[in-house]
Gaussian input, Z-matrix of N, CA and C with variables (Angstrom, degrees):
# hf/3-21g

backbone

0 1
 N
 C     1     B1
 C     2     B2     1     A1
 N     3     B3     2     A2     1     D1
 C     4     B4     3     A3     2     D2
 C     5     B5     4     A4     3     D3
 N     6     B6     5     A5     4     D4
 C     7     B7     6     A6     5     D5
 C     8     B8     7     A7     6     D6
 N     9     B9     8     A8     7     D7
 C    10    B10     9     A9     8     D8
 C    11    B11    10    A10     9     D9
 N    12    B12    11    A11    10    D10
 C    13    B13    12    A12    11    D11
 C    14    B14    13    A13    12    D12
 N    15    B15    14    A14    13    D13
 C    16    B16    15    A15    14    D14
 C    17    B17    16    A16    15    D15
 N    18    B18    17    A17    16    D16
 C    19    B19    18    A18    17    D17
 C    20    B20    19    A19    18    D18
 N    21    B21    20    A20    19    D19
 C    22    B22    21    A21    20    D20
 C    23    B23    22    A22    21    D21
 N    24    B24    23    A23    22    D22
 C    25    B25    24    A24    23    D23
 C    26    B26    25    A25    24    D24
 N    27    B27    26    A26    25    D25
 C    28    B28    27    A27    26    D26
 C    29    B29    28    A28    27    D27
 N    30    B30    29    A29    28    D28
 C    31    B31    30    A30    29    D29
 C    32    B32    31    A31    30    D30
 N    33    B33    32    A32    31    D31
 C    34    B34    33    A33    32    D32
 C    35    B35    34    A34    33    D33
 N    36    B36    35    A35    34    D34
 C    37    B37    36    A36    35    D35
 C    38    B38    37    A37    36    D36
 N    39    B39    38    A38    37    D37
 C    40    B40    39    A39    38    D38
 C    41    B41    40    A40    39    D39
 N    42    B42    41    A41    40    D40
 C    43    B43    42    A42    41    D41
 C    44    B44    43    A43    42    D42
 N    45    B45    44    A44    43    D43
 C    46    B46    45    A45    44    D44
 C    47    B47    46    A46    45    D45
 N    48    B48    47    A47    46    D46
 C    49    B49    48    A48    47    D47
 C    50    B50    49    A49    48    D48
 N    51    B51    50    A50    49    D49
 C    52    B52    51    A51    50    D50
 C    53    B53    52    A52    51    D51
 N    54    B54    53    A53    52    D52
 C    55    B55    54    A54    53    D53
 C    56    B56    55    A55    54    D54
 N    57    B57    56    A56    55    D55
 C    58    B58    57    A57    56    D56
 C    59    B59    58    A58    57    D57
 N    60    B60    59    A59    58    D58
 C    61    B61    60    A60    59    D59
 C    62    B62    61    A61    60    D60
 N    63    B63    62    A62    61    D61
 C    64    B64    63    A63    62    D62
 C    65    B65    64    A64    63    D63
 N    66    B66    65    A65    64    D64
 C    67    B67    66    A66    65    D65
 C    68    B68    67    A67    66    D66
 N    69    B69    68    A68    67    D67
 C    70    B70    69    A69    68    D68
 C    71    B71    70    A70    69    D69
 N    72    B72    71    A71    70    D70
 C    73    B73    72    A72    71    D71
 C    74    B74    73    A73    72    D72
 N    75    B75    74    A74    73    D73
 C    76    B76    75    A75    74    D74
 C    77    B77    76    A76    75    D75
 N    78    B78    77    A77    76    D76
 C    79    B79    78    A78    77    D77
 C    80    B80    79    A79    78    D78
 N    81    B81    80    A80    79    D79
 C    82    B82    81    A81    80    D80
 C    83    B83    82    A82    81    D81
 N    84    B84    83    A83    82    D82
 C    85    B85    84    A84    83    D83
 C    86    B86    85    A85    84    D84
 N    87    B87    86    A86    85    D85
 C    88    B88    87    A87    86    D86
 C    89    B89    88    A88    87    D87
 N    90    B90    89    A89    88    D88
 C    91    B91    90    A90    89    D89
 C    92    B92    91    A91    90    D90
 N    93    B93    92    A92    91    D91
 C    94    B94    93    A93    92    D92
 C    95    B95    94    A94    93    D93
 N    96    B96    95    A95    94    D94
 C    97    B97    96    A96    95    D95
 C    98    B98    97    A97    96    D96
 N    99    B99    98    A98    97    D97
 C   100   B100    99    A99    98    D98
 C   101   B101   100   A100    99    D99
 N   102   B102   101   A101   100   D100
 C   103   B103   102   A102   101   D101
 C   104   B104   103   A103   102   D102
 N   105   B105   104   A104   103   D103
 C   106   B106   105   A105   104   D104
 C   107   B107   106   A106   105   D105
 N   108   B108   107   A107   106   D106
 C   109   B109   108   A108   107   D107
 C   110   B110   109   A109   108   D108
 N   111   B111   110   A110   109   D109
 C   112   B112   111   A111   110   D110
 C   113   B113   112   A112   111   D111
 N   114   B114   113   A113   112   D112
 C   115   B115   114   A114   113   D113
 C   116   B116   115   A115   114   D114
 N   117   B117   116   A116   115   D115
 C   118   B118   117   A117   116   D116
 C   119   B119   118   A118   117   D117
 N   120   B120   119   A119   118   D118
 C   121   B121   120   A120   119   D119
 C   122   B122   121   A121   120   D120
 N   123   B123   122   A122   121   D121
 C   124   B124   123   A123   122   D122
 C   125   B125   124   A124   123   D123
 N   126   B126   125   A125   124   D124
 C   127   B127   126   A126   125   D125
 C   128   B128   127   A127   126   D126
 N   129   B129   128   A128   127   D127
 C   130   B130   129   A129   128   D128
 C   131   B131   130   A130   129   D129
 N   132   B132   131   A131   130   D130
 C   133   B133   132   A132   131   D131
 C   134   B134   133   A133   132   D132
 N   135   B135   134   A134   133   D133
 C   136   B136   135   A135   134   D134
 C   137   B137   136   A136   135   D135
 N   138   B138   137   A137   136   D136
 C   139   B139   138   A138   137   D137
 C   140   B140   139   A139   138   D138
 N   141   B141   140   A140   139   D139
 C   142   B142   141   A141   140   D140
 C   143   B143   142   A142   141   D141
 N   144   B144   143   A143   142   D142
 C   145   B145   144   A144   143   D143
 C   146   B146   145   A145   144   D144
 N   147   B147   146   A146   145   D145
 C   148   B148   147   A147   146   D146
 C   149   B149   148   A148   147   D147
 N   150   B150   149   A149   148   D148
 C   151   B151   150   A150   149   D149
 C   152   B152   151   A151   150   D150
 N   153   B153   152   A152   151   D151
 C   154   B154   153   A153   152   D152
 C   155   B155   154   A154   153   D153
 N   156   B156   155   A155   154   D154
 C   157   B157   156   A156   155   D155
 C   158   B158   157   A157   156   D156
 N   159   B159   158   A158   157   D157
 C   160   B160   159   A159   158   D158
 C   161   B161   160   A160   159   D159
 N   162   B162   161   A161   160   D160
 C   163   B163   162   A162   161   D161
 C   164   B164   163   A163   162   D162
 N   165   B165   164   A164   163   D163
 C   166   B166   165   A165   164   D164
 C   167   B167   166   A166   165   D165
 N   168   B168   167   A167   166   D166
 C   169   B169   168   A168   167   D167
 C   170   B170   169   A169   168   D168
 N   171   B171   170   A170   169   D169
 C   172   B172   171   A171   170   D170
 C   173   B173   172   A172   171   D171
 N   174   B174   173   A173   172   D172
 C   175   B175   174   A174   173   D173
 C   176   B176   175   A175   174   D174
 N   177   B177   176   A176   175   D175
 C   178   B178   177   A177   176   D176
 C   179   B179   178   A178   177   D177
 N   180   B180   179   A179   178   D178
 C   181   B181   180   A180   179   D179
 C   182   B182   181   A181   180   D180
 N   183   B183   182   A182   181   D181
 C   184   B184   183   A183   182   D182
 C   185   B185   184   A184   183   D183
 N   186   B186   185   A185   184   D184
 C   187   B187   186   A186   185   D185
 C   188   B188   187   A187   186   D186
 N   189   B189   188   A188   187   D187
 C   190   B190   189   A189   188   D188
 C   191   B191   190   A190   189   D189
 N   192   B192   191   A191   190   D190
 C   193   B193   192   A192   191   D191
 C   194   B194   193   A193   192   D192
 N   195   B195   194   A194   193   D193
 C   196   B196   195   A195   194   D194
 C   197   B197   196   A196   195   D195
 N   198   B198   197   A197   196   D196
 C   199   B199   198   A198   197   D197
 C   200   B200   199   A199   198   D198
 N   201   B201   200   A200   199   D199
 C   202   B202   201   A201   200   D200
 C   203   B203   202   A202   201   D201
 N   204   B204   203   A203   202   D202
 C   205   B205   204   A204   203   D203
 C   206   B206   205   A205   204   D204
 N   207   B207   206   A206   205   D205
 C   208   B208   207   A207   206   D206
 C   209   B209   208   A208   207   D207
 N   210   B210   209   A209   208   D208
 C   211   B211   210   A210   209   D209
 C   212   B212   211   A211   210   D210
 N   213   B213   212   A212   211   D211
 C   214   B214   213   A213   212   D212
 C   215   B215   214   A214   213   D213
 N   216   B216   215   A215   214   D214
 C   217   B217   216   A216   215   D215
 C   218   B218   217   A217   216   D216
 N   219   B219   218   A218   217   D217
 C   220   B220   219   A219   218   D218
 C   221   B221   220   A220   219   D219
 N   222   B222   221   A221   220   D220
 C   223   B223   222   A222   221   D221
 C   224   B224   223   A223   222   D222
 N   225   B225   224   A224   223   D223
 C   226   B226   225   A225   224   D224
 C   227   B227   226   A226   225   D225
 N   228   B228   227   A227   226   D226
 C   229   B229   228   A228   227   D227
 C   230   B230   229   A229   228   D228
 N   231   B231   230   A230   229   D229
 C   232   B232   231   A231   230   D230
 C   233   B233   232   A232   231   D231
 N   234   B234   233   A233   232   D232
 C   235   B235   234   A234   233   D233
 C   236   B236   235   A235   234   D234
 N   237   B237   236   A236   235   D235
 C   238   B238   237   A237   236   D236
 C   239   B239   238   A238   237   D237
 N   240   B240   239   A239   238   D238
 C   241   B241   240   A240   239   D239
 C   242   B242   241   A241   240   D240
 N   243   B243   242   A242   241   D241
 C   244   B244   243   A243   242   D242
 C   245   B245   244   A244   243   D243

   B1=1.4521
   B2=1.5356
   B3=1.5696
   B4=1.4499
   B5=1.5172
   B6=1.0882
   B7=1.8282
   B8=1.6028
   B9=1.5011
   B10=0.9148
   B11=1.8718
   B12=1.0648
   B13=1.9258
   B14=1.9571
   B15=1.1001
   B16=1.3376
   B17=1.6819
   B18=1.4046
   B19=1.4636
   B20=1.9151
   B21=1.2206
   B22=2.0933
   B23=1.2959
   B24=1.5125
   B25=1.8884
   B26=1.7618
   B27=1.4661
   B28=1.3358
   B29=1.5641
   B30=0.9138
   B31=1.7012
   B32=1.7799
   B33=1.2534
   B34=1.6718
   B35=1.3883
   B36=1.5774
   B37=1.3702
   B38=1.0824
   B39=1.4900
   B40=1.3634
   B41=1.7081
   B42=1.0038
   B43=1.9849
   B44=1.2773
   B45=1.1772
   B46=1.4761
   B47=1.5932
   B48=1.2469
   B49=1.5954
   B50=1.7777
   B51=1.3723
   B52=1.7506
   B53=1.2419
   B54=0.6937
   B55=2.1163
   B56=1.0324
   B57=1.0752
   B58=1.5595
   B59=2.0091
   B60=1.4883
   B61=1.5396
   B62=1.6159
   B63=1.2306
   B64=2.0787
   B65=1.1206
   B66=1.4643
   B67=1.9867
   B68=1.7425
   B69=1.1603
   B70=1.6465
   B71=1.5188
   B72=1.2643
   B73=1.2813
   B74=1.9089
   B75=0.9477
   B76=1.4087
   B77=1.5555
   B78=1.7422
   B79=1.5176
   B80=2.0202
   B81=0.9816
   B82=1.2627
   B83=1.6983
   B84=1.0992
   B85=1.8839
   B86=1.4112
   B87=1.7427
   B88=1.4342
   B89=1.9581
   B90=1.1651
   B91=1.3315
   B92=1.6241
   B93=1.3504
   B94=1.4398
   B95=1.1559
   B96=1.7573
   B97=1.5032
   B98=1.3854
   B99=1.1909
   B100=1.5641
   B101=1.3593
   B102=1.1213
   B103=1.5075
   B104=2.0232
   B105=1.6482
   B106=1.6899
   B107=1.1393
   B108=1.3497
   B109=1.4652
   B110=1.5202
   B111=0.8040
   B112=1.4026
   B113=1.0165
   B114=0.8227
   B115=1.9473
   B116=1.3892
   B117=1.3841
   B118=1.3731
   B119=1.2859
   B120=1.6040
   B121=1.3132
   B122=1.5624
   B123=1.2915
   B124=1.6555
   B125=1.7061
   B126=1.5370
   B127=1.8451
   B128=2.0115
   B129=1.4057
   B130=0.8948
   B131=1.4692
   B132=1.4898
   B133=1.8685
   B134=1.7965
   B135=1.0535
   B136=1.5410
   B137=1.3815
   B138=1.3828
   B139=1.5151
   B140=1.7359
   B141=1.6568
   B142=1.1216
   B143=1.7526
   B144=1.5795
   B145=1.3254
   B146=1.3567
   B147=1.4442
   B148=1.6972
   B149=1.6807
   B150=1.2173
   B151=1.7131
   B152=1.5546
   B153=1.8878
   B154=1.6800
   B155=1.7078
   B156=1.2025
   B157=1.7556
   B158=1.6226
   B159=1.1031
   B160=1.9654
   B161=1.1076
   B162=2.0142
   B163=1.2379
   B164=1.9093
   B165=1.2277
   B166=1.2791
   B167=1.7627
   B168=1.0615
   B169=1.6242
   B170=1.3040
   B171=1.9060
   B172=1.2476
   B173=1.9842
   B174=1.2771
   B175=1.2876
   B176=1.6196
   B177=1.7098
   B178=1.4245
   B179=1.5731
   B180=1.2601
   B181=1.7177
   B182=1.9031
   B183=0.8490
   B184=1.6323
   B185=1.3874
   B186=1.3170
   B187=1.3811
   B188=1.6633
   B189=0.7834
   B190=1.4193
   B191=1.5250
   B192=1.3868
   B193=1.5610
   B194=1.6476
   B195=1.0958
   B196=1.6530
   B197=1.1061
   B198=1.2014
   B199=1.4031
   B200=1.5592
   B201=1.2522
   B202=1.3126
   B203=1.6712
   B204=1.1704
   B205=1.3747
   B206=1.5866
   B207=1.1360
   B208=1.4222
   B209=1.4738
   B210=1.3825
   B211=1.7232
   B212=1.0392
   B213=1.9507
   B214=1.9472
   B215=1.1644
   B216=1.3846
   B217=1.3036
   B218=1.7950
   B219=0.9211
   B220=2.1643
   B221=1.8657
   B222=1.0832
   B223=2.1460
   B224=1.2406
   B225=1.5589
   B226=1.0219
   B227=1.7583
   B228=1.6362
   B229=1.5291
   B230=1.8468
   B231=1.0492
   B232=1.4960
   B233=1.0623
   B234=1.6580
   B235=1.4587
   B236=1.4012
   B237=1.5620
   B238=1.2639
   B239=1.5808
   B240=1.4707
   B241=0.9231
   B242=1.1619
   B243=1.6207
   B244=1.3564
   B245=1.5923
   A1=108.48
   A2=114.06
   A3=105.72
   A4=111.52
   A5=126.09
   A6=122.34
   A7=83.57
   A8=99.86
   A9=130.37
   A10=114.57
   A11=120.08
   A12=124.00
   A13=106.66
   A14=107.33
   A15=101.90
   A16=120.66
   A17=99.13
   A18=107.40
   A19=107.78
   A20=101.51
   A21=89.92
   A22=106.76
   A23=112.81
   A24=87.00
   A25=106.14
   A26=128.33
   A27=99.07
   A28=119.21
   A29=140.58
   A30=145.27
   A31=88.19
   A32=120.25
   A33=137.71
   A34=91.78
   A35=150.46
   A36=122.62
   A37=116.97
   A38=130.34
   A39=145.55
   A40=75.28
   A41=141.65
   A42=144.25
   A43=84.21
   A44=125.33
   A45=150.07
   A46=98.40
   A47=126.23
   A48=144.89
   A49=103.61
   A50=100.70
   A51=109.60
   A52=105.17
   A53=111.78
   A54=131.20
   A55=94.27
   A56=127.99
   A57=151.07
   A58=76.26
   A59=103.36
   A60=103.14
   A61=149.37
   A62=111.47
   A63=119.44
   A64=89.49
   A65=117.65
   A66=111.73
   A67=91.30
   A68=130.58
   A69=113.68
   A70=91.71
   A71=138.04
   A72=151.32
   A73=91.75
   A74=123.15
   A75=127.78
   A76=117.35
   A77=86.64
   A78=105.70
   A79=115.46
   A80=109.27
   A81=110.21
   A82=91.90
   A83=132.00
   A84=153.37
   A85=85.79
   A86=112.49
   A87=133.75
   A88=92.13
   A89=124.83
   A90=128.21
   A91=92.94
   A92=103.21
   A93=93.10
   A94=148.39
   A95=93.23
   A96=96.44
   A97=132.62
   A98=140.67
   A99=142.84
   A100=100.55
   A101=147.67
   A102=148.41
   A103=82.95
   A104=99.30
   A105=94.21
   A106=113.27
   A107=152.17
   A108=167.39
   A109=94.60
   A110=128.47
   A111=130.94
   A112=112.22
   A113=136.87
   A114=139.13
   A115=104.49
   A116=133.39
   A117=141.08
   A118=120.23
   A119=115.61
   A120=103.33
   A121=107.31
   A122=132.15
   A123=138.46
   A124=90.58
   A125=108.59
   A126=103.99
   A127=92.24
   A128=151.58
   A129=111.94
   A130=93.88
   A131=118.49
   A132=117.36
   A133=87.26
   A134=122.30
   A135=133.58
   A136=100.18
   A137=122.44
   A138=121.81
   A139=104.82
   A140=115.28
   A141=113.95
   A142=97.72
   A143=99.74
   A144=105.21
   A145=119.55
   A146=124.78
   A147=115.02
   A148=115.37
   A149=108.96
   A150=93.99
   A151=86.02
   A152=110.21
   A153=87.70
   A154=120.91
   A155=99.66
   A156=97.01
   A157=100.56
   A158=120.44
   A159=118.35
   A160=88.82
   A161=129.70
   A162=117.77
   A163=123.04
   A164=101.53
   A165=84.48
   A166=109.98
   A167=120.05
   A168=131.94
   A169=116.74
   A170=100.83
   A171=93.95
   A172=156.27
   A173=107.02
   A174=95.12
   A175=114.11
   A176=116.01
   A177=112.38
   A178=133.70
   A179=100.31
   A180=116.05
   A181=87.89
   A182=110.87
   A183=109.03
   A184=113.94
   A185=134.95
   A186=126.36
   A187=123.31
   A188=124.36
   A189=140.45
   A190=117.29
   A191=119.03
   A192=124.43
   A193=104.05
   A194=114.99
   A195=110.26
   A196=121.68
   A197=141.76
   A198=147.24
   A199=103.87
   A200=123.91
   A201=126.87
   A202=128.95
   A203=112.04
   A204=103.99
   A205=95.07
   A206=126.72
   A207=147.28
   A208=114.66
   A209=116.88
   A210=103.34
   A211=124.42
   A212=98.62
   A213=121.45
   A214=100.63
   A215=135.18
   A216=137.53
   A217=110.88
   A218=117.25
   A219=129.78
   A220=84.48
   A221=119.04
   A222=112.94
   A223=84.57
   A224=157.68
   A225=159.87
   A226=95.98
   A227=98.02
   A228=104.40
   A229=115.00
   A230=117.48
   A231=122.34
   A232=108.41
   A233=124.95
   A234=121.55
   A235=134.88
   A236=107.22
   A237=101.37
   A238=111.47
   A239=123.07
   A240=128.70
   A241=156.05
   A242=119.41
   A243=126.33
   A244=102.93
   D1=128.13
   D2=-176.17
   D3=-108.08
   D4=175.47
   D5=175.54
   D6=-76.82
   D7=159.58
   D8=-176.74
   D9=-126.23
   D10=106.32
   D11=-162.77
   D12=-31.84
   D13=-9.68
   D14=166.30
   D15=-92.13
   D16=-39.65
   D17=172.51
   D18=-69.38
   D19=-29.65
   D20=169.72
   D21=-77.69
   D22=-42.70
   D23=-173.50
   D24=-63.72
   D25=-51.72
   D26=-176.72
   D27=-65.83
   D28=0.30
   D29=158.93
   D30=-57.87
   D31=-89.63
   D32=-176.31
   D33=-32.69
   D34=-41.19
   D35=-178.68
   D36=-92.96
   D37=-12.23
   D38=-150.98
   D39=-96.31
   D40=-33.19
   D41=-153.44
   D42=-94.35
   D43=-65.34
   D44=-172.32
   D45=-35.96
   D46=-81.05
   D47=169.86
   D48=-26.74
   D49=-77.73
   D50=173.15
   D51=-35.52
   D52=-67.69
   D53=-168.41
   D54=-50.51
   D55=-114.83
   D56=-179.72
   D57=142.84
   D58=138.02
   D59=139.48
   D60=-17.80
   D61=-50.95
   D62=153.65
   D63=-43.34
   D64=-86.56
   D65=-132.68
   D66=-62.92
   D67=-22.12
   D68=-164.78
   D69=-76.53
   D70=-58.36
   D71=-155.94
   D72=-71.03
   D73=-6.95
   D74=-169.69
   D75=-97.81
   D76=-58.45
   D77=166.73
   D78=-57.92
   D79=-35.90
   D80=-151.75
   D81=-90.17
   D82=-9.41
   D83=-158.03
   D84=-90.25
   D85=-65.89
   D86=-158.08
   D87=-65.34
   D88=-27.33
   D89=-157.90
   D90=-85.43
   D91=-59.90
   D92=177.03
   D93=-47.76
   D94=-40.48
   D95=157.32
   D96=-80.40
   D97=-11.02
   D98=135.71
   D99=-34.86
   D100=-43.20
   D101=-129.87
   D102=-101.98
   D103=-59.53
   D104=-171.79
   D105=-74.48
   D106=-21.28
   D107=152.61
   D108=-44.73
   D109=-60.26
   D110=171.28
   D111=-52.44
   D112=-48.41
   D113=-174.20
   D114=-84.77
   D115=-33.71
   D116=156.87
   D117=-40.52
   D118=-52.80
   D119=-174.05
   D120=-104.64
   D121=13.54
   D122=158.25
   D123=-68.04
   D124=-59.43
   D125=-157.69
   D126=-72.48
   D127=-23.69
   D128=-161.80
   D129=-98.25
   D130=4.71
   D131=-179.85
   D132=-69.59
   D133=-53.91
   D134=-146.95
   D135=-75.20
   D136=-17.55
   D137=-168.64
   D138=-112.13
   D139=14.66
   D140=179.76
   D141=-134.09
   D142=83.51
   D143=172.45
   D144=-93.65
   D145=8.11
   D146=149.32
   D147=-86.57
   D148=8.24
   D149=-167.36
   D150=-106.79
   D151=-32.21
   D152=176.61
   D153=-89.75
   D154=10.76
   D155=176.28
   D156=-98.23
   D157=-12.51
   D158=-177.78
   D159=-80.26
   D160=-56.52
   D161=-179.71
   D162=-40.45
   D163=-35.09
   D164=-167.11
   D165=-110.64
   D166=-14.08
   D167=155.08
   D168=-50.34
   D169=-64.95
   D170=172.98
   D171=-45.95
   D172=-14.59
   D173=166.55
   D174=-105.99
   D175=-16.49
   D176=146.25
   D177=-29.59
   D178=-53.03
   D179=-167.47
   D180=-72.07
   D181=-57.34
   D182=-165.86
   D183=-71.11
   D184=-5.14
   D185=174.26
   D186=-96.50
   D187=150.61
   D188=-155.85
   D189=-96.01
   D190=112.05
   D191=-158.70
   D192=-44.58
   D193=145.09
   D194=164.70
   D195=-67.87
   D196=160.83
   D197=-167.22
   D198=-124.12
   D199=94.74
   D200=164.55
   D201=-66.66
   D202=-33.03
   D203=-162.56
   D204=-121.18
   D205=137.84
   D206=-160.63
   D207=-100.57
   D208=129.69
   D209=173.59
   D210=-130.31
   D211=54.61
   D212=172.87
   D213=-75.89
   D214=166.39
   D215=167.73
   D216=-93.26
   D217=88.71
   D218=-173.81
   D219=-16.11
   D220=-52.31
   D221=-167.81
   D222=-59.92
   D223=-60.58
   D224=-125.28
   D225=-81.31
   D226=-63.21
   D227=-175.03
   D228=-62.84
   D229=-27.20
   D230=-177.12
   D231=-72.28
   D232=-42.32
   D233=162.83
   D234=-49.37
   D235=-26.87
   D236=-172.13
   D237=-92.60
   D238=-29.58
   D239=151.66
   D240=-68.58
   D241=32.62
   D242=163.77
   D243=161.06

């Protein structure tokens, strides 16, 4: 069953009545600006491409190669373990 354009306008006055006119025109002001604040701080993340390449360089550059190959002596290690 779908609304039917008579059943939205009385929904839209029944909001209308509750509301009063201000708070809708208020709410919807407050919406917009969430909406551009939002888009503000996506475009100034996107326009600061040294702060996101340190983010992600940075803990690369500072960590310390792994060490694969070991230079215990194996008689050394068998002793200590059992």
């Amino acid at each position: 069953m779908s609304l039917g354009p008579w059943q939205l306008i009385i929904i839209a006055l029944v909001i209308l009545v509750l509301f009063g006119r201000g708070r809708i025109s208020e709410m919807m002001g407050d919406f917009g600006k969430g909406i551009k604040s939002f888009k503000q701080g996506m475009n100034e993340e996107d326009t600061a491409p040294g702060k996101s390449a340190q983010r992600i360089e940075g803990p690369a550059a500072d960590a310390k190669p792994a060490t694969t190959a070991t230079t215990e002596d194996p008689a050394k290690k068998s002793d200590t373990l059992g």
